[in-house]
C-alpha positions, 0 to 999 in steps of 0.5 A, a space after each residue: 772209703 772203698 773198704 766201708 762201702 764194700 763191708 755195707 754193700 749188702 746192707 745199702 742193697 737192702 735199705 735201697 730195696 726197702 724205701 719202697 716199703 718206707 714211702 707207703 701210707 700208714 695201715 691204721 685199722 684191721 692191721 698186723 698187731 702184737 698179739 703177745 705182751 711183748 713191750 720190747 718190740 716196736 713196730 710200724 705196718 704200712 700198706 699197699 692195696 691188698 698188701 700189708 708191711 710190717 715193719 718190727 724191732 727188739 728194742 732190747 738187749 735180750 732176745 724175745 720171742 714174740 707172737 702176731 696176730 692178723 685180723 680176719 679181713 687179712 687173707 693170709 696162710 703165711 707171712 713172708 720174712 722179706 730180706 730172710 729168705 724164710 716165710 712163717 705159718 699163720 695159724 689161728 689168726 697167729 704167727 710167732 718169731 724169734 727176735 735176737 738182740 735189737 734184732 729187726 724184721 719185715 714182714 709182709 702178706 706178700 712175697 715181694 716188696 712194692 712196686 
């Protein structure tokens, strides 16, 4: 019904949007990782030539915070946050985010999605 797809429409932008990222092959070696013990979180990175796409969720019902690492081969001062608006420092080979409840996130070497 209309008032349905209206309520979903930013939602169905966005999963429209991010099926360029779903397509992608597997980053297998010298991929973004969880550099924290953080067994709540689940994550998938997908890569497009010089670009990786990490693909993460809080499995939990509790809020984490939790810390990644990106390998020295990955030339990257700062992770984008795709569909948030936001970009996060790497430090030290690190960057570190918060996570709500079964919150999930994107991340990406890149400002935008794949072409």
């Amino acid at each position: 019904n209309a008032w349905f797809w209206e309520q979903h429409k930013g939602f169905f932008q966005e999963l429209k949007q991010a099926s360029r990222i779903f397509v992608l092959r597997d980053q297998k070696t010298n991929a973004i990782g969880l550099s924290s013990a953080s067994p709540t979180i689940e994550m998938l990175v997908k890569e497009s030539p010089g670009n990786q796409y990490v693909l993460a969720v809080n499995a939990s019902k509790e809020a984490v915070d939790t810390q990644f690492e990106v390998p020295t081969g990955v030339k990257a001062a700062e992770i984008h946050v795709l569909f948030e608006n936001r970009k996060l420092p790497v430090s030290g080979g690190k960057f570190k985010d918060k996570f709500p409840a079964y919150g999930v996130h994107v991340y990406s070497t890149s400002p935008e999605l794949p072409h």
